[in-house]
py3Dmol code that shows the C-alpha trace and the ligand (Angstrom):
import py3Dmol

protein = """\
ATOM      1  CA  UNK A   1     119.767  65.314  60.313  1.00  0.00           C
ATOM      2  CA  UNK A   2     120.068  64.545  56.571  1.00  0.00           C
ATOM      3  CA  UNK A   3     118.118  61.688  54.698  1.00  0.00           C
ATOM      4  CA  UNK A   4     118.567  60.067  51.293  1.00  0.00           C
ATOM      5  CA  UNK A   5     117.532  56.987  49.996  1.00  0.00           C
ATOM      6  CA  UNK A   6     118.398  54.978  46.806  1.00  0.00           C
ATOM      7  CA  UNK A   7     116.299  51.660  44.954  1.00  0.00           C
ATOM      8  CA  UNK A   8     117.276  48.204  44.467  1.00  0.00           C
ATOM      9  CA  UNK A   9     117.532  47.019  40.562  1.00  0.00           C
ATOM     10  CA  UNK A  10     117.051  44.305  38.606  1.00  0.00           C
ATOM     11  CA  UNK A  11     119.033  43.288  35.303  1.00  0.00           C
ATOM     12  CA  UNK A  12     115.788  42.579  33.005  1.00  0.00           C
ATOM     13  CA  UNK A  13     117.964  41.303  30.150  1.00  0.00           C
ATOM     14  CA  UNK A  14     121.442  40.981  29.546  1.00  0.00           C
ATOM     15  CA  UNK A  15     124.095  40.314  32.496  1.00  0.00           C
ATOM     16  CA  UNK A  16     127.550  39.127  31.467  1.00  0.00           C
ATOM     17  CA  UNK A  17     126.571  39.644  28.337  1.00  0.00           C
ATOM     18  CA  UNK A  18     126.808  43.101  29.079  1.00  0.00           C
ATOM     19  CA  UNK A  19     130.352  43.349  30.299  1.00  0.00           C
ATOM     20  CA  UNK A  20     131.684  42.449  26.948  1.00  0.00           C
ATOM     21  CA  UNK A  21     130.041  45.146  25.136  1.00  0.00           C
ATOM     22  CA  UNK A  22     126.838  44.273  24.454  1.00  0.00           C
ATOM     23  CA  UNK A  23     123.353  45.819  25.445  1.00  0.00           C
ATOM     24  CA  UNK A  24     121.415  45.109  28.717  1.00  0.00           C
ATOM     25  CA  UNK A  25     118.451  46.445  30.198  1.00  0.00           C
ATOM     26  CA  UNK A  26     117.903  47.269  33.849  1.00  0.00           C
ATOM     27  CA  UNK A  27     114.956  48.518  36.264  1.00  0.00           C
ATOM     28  CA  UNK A  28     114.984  50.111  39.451  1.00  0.00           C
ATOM     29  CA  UNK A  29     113.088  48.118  41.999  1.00  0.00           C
ATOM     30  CA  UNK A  30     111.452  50.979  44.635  1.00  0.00           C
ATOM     31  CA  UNK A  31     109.924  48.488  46.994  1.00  0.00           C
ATOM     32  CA  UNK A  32     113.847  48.177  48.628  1.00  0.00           C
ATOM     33  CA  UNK A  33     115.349  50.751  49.359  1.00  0.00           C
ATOM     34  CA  UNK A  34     118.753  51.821  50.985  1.00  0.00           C
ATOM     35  CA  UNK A  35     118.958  54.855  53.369  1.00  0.00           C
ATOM     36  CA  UNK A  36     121.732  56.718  54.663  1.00  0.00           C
ATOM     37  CA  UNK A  37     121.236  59.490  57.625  1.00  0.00           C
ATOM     38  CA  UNK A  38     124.043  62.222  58.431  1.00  0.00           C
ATOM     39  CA  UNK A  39     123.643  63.608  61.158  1.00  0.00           C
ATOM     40  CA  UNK A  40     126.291  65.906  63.424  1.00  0.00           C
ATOM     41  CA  UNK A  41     129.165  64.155  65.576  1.00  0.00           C
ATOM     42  CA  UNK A  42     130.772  64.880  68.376  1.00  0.00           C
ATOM     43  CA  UNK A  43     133.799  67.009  68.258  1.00  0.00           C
ATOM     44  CA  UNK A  44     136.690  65.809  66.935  1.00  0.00           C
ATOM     45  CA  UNK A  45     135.724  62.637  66.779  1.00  0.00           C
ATOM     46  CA  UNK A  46     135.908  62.709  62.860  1.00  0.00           C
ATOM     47  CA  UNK A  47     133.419  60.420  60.426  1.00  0.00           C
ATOM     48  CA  UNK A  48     132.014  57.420  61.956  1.00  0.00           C
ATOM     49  CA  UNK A  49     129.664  54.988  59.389  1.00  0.00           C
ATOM     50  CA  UNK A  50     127.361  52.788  61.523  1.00  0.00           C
ATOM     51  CA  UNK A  51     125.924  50.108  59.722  1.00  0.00           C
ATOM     52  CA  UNK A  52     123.665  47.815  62.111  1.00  0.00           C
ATOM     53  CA  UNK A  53     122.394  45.818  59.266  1.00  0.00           C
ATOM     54  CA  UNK A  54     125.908  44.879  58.834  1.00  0.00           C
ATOM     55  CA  UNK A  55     126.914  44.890  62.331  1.00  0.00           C
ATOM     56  CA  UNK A  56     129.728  47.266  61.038  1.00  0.00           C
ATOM     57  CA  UNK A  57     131.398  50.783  63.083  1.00  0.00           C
ATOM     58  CA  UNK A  58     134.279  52.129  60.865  1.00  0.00           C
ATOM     59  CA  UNK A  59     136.056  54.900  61.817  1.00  0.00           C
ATOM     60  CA  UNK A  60     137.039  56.996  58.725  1.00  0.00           C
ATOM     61  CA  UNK A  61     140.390  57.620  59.535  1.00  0.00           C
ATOM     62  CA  UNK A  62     141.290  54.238  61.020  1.00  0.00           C
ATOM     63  CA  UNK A  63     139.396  52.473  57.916  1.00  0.00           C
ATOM     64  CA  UNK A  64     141.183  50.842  54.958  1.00  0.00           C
ATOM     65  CA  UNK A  65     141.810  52.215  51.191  1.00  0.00           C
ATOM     66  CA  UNK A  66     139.876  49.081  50.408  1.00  0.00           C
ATOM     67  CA  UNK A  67     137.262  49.275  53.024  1.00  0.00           C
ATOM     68  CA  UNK A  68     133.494  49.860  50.455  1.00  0.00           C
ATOM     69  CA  UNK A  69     131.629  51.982  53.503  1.00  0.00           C
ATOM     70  CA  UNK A  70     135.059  54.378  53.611  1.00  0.00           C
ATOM     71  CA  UNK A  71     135.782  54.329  50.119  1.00  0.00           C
ATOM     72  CA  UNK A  72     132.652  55.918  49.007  1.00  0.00           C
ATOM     73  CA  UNK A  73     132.410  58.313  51.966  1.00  0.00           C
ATOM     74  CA  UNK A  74     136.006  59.395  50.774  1.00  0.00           C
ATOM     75  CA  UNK A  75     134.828  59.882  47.314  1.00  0.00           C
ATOM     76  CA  UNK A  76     132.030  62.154  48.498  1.00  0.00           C
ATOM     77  CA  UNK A  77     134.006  64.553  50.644  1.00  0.00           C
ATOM     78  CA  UNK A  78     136.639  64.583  48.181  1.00  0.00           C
ATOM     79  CA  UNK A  79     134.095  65.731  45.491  1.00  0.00           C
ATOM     80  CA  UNK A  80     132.239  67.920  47.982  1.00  0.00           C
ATOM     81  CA  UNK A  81     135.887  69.419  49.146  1.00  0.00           C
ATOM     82  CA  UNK A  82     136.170  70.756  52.295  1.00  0.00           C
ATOM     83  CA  UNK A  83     137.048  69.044  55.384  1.00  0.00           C
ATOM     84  CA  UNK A  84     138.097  65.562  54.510  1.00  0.00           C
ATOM     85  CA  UNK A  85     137.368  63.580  57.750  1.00  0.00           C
ATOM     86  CA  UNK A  86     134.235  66.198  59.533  1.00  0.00           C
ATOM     87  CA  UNK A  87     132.551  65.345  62.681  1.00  0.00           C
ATOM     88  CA  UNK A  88     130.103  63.106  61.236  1.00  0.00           C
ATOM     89  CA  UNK A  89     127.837  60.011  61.812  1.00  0.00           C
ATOM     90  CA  UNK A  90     126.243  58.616  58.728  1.00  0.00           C
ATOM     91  CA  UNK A  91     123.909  55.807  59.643  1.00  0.00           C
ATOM     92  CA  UNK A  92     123.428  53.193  56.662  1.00  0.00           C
ATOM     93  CA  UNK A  93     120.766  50.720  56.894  1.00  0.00           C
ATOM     94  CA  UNK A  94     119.186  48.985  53.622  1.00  0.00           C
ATOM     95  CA  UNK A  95     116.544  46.576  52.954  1.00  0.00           C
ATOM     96  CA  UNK A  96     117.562  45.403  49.659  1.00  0.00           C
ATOM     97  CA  UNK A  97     119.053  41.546  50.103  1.00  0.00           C
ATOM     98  CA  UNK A  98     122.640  41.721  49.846  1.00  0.00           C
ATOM     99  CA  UNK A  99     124.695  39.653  47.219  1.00  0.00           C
ATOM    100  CA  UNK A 100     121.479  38.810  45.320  1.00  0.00           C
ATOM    101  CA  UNK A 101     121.852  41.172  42.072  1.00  0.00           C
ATOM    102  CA  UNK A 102     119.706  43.459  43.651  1.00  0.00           C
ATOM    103  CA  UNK A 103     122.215  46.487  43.462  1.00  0.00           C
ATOM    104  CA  UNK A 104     122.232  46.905  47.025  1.00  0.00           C
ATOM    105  CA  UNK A 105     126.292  47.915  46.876  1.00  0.00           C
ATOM    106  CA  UNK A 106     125.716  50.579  44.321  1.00  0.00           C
ATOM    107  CA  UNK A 107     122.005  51.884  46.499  1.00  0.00           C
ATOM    108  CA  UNK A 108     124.546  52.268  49.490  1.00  0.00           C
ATOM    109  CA  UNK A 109     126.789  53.930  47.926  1.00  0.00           C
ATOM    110  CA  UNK A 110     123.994  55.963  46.482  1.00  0.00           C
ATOM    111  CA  UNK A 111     122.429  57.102  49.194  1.00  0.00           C
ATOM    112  CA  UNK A 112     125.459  57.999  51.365  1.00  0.00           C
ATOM    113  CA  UNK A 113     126.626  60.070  48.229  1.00  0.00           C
ATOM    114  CA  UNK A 114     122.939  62.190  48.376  1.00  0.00           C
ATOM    115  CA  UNK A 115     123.332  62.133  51.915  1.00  0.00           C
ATOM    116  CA  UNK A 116     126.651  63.730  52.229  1.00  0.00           C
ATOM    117  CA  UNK A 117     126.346  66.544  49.754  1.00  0.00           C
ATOM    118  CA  UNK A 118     122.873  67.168  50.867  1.00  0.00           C
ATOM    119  CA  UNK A 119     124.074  67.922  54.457  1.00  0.00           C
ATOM    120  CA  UNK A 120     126.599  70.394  53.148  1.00  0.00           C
ATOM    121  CA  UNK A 121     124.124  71.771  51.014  1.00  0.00           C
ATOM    122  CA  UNK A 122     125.750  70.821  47.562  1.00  0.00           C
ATOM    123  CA  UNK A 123     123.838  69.473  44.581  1.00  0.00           C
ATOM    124  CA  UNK A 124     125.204  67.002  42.368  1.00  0.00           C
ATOM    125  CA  UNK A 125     123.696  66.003  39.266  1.00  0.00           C
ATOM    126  CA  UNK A 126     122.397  61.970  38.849  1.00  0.00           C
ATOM    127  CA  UNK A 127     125.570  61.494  36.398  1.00  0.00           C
ATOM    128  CA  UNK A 128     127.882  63.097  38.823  1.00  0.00           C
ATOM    129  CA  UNK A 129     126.369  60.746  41.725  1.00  0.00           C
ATOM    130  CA  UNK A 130     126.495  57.680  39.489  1.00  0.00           C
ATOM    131  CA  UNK A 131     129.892  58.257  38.120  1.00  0.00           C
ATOM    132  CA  UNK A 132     131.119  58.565  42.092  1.00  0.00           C
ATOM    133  CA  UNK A 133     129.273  55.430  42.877  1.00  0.00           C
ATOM    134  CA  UNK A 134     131.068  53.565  39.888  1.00  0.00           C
ATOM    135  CA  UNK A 135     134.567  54.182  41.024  1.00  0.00           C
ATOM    136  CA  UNK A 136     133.196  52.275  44.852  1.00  0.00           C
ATOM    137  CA  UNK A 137     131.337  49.415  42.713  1.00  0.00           C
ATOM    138  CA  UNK A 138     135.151  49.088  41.338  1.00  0.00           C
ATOM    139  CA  UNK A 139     135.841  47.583  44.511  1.00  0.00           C
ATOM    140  CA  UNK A 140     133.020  45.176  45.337  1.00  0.00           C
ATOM    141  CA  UNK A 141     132.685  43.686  41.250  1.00  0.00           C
ATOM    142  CA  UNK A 142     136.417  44.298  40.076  1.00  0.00           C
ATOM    143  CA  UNK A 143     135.418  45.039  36.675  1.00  0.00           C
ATOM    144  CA  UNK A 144     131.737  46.352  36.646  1.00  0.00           C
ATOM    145  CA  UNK A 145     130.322  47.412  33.425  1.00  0.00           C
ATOM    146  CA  UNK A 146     128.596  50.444  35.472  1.00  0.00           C
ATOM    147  CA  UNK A 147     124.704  49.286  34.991  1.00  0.00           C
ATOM    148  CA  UNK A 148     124.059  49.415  39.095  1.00  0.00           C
ATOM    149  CA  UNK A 149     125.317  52.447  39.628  1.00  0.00           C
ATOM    150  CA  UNK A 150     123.415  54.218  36.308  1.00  0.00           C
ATOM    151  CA  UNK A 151     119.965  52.892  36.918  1.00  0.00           C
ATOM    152  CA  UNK A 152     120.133  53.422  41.068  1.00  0.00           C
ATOM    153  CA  UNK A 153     121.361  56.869  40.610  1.00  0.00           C
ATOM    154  CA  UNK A 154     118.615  57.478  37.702  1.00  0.00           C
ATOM    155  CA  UNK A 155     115.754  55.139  39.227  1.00  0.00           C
ATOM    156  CA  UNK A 156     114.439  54.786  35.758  1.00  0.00           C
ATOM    157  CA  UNK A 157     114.640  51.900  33.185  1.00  0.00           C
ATOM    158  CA  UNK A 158     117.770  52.063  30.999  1.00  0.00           C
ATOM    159  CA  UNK A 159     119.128  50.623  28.047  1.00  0.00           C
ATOM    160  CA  UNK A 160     122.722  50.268  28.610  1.00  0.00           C
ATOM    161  CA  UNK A 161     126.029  49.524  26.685  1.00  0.00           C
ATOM    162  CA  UNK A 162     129.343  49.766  28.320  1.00  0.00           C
ATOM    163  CA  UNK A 163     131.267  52.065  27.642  1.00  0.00           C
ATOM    164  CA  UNK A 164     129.375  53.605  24.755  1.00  0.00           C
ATOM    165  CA  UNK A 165     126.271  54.633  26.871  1.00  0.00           C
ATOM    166  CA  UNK A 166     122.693  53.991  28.246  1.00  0.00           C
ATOM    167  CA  UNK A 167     119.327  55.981  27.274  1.00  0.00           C
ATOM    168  CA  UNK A 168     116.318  56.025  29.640  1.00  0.00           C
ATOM    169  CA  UNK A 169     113.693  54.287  28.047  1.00  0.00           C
ATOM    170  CA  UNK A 170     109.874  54.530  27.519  1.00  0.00           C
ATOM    171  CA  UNK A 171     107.961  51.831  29.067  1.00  0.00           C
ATOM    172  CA  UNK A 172     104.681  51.274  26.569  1.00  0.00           C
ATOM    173  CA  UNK A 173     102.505  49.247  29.317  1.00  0.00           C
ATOM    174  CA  UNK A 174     103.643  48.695  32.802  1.00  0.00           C
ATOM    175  CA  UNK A 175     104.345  45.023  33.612  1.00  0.00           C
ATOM    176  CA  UNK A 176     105.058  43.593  37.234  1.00  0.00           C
ATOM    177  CA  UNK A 177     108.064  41.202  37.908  1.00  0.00           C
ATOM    178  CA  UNK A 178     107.949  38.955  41.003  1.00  0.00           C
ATOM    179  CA  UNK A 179     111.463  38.925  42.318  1.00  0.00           C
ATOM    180  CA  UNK A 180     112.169  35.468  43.773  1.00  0.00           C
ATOM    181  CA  UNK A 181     115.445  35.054  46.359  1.00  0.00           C
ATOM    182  CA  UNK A 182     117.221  31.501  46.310  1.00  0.00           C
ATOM    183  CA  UNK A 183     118.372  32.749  49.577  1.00  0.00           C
ATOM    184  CA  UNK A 184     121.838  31.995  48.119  1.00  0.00           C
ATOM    185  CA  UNK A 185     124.747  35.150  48.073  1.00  0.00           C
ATOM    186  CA  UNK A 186     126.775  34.845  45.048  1.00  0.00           C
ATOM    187  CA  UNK A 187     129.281  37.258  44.457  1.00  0.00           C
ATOM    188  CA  UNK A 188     129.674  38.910  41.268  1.00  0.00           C
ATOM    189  CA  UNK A 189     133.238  39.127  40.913  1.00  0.00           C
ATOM    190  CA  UNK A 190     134.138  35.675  41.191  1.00  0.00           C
ATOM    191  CA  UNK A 191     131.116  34.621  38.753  1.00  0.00           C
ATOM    192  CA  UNK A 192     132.458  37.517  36.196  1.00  0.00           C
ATOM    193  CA  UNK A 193     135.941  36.487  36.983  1.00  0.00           C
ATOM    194  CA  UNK A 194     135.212  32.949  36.125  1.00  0.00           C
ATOM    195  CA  UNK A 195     133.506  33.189  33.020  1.00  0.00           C
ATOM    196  CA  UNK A 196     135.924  35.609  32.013  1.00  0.00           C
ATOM    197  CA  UNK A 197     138.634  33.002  32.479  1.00  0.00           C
ATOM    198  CA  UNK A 198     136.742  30.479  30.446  1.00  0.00           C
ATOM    199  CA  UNK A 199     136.302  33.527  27.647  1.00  0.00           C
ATOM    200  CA  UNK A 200     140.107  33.931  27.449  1.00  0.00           C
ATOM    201  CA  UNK A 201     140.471  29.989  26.849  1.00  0.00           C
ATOM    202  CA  UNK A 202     137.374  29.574  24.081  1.00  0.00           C
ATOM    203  CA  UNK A 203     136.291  33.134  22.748  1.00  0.00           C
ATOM    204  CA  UNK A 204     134.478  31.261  20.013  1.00  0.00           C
ATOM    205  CA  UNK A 205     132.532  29.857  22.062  1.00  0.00           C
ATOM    206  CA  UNK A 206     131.019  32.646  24.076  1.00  0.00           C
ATOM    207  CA  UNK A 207     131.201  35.532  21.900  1.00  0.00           C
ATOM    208  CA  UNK A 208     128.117  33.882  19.406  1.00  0.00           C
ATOM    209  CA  UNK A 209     126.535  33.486  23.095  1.00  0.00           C
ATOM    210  CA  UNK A 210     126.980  37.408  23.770  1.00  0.00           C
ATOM    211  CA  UNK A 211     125.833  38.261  20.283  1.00  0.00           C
ATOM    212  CA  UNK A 212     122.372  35.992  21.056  1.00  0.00           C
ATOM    213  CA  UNK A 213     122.118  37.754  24.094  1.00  0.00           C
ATOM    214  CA  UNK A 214     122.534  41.430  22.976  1.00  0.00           C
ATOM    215  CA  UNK A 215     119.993  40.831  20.527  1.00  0.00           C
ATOM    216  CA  UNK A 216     117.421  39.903  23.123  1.00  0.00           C
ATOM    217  CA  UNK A 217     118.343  42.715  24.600  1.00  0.00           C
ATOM    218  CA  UNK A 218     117.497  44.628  21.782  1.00  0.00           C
ATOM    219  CA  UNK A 219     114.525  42.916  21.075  1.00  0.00           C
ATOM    220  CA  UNK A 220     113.051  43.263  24.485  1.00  0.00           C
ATOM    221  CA  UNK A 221     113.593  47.161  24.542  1.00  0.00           C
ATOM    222  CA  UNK A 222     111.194  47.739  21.652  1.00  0.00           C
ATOM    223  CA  UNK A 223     108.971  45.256  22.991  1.00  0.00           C
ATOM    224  CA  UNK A 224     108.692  47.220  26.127  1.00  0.00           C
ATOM    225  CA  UNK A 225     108.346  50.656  24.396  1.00  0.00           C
ATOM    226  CA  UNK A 226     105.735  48.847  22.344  1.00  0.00           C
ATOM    227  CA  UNK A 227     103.984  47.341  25.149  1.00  0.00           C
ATOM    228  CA  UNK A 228     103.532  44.031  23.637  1.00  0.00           C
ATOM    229  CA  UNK A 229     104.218  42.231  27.065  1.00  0.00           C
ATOM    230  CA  UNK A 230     103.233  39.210  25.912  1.00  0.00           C
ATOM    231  CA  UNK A 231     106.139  38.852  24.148  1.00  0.00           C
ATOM    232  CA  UNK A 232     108.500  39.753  26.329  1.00  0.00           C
ATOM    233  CA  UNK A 233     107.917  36.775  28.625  1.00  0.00           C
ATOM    234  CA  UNK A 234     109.396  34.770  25.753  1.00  0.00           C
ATOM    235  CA  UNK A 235     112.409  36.463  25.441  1.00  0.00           C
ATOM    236  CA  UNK A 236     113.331  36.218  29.074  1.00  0.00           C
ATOM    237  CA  UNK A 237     112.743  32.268  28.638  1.00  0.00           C
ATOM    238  CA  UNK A 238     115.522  33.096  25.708  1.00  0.00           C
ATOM    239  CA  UNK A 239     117.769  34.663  27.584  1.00  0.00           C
ATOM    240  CA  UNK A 240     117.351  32.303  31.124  1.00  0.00           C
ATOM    241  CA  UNK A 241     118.434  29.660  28.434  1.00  0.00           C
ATOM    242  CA  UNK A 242     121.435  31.319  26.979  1.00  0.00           C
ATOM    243  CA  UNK A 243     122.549  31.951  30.721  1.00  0.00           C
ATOM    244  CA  UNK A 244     122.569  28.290  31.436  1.00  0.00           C
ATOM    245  CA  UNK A 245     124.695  27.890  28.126  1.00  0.00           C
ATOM    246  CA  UNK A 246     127.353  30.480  29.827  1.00  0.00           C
ATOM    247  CA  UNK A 247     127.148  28.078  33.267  1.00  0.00           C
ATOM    248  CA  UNK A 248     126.211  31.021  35.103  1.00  0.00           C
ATOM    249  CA  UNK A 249     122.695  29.327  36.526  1.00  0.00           C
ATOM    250  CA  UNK A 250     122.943  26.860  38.769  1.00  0.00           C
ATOM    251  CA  UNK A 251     119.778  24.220  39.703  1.00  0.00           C
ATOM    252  CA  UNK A 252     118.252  26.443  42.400  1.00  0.00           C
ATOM    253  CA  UNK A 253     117.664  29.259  40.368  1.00  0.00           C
ATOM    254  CA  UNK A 254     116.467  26.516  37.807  1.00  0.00           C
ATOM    255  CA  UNK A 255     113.954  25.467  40.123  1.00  0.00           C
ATOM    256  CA  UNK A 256     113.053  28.697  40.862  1.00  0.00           C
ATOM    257  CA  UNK A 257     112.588  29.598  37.002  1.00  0.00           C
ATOM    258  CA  UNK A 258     110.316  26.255  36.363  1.00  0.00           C
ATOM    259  CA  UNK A 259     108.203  26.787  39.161  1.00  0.00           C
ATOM    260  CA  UNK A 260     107.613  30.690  38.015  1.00  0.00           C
ATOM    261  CA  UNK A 261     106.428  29.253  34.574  1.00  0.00           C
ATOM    262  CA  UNK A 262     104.323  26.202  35.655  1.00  0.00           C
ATOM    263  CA  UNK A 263     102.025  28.392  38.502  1.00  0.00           C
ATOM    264  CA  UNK A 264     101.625  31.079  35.348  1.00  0.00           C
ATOM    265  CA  UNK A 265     104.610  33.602  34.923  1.00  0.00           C
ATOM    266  CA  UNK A 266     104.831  34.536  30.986  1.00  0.00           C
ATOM    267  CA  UNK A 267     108.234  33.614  31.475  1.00  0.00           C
ATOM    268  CA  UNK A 268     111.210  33.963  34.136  1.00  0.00           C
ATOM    269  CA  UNK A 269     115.380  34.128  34.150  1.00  0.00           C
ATOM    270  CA  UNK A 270     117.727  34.428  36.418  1.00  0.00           C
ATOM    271  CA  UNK A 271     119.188  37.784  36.986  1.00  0.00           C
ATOM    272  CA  UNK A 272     122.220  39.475  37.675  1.00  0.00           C
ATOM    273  CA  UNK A 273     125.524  37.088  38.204  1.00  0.00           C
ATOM    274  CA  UNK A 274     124.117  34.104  38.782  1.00  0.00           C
ATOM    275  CA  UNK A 275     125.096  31.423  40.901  1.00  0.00           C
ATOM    276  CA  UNK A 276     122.545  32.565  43.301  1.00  0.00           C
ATOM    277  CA  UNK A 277     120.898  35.524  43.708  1.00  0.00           C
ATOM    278  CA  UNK A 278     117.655  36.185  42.082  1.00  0.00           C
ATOM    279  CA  UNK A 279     115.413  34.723  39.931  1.00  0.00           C
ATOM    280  CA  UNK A 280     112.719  37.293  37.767  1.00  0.00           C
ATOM    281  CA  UNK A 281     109.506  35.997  36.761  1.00  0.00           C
ATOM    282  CA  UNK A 282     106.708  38.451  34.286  1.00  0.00           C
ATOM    283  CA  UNK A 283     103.466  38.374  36.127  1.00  0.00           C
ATOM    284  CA  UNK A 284      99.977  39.127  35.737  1.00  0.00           C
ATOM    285  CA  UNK A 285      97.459  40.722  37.974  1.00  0.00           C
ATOM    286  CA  UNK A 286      95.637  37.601  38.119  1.00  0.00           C
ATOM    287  CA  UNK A 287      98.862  35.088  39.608  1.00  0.00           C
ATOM    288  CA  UNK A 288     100.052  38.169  41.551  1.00  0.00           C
ATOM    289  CA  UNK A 289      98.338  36.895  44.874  1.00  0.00           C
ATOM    290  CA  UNK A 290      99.776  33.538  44.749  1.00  0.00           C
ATOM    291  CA  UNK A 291     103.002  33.680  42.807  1.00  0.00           C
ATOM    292  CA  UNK A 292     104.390  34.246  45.818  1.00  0.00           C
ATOM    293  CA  UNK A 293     103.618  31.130  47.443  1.00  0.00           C
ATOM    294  CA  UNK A 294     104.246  29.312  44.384  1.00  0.00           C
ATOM    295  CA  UNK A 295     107.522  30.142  44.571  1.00  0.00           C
ATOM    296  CA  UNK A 296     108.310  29.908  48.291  1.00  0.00           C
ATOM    297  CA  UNK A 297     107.010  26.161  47.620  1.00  0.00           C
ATOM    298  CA  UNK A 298     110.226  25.859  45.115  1.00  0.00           C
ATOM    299  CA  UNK A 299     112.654  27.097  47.535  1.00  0.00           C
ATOM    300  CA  UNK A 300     112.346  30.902  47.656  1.00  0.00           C
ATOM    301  CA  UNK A 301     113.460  32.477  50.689  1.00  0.00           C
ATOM    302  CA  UNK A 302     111.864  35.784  49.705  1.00  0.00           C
ATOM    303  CA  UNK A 303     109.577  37.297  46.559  1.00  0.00           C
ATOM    304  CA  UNK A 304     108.988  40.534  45.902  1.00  0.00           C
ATOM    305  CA  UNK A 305     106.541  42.080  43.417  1.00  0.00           C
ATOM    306  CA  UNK A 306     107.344  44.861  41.446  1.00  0.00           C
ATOM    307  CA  UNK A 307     105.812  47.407  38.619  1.00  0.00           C
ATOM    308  CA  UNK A 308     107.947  47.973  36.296  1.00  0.00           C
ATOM    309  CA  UNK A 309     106.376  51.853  34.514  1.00  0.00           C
TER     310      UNK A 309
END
"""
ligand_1 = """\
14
PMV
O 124.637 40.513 40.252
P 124.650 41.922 39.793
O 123.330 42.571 39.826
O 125.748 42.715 40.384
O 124.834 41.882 38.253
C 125.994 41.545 37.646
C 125.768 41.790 36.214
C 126.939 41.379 35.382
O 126.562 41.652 34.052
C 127.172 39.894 35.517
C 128.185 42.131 35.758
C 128.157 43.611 35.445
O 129.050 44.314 35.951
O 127.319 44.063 34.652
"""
view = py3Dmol.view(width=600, height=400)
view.addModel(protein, "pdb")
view.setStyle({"model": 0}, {"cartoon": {"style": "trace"}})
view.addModel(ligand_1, "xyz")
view.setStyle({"model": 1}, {"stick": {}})
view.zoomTo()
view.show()
């Protein structure tokens, strides 16, 4: 039996603003994880993917082109190269909330890639792992700018831009974050697809939006490095602003975001698509025990706390 696991992540600064070129940061968030477990099947039975969290059974040669759990699997034996349907059962299960800009797509896909060529005794590189899990995320986001699948496969903060590149990044003083769940699922594709229809019809209005955005971005990474966290609460109240400007928040996460600041976060944005999802809120030790509560009171369905080093 083979193991593998792969984080959750949070966009720290950046989303949408990301997919039109400009920088974002992201974190991996270790206190979710995703695990996938390969394990021998019975004879010609082929691949079979459980995934009870899902309540899903696919068969891998009865599954659609277009079926995520397949897709990746696909991807893996392809790039491992031998048999292209073995007698297999990988069982996926995951903890990270689904739909909620938590990566949890891309930690799948992650951990059934480390699975797979761990089991046949391959080693793939994070880059080559990533760069699999990209061409699955294709399916689930439609046009992703490839941040989930770089900072699950690395598990370390990155500064990214699309399609120029992304550099790990020093963090100066570890911070936490209290992750707070709306409880709603949003999906990314039709909250990317529907900005990007409103870009098409008023570039001039977005694109000053994006350039505000990107350099909070850039701001926030040499905060970081610096460790001046005090600052950095700031520039997420920046950016959760900016975010409402694109129509991307909506008044849950709003609530969410007010509630953070008023029981003591240095600040707090929504992250990921929007619509749903999460909300991030910078913490210190002293609001860590009841942050949580706080924000339960406002609606949250779930808050996790995370170090960000
Ligand atoms: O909701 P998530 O974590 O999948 O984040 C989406 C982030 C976007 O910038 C909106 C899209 C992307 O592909 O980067």
């Amino acid at each position: 039996m083979t193991l593998a696991y792969a984080p959750g992540k949070v966009i720290l600064f950046g989303e949408h603003a990301v997919v039109y070129g400009r920088p974002a940061i992201a974190v991996p968030v270790t206190e979710v994880q995703a695990q996938a477990c390969v394990e021998p099947g019975s004879a010609g039975n082929g691949t079979i993917i459980n995934a009870p969290d899902l309540g899903r059974r696919v068969v891998l040669h009865d599954a659609a082109d277009d079926d995520p759990l397949a897709h990746i699997v696909r991807l893996a034996l392809e790039a491992i190269g031998g048999e292209q349907d073995p007698d297999l059962v990988i069982t996926v299960t995951s903890a990270i909330p689904v739909a909620r800009g938590m990566g949890s797509g891309a930690a799948v896909s992650t951990a059934i890639v480390r699975a797979l060529f761990q089991h046949f005794r391959y080693w793939l590189p994070s880059r080559g792992i990533s760069d699999l899990v990209y061409k699955a995320e294709v399916l689930y986001h439609g046009r992703p700018s490839g941040i989930d699948n770089t900072v699950v496969a690395f598990e370390k903060p990155i500064y990214f831009v699309k399609d120029e590149g992304w550099e790990v990044f020093w963090v100066g003083v570890p911070f936490l974050l209290a992750i707070a769940d709306t409880g709603i699922q949003s999906s990314t594709k039709e909250v990317v697809g529907d900005l990007g229809r409103r870009y098409q019809g008023d570039a001039g209005k977005y694109d000053p939006l994006f350039d505000q955005i990107g350099a909070i971005a850039v701001a926030a990474r040499s905060t970081i490095e610096q460790g001046h966290i005090e600052k950095l609460g700031h520039l997420m109240d920046q950016n959760h602003r900016l975010l409402q400007q694109l129509s991307v928040s909506c008044p849950e996460l709003d609530r969410l975001v007010v509630a953070a600041r008023e029981g003591g976060a240095l600040g707090a944005k929504l992250s990921g698509a929007g619509w749903g999802g999460n909300v991030i809120a910078l913490i210190t030790e002293e609001i860590r025990e009841r942050i949580g509560m706080v924000l339960r009171l406002a609606g949250a369905a779930q808050v996790i706390i995370t170090e960000v080093r």
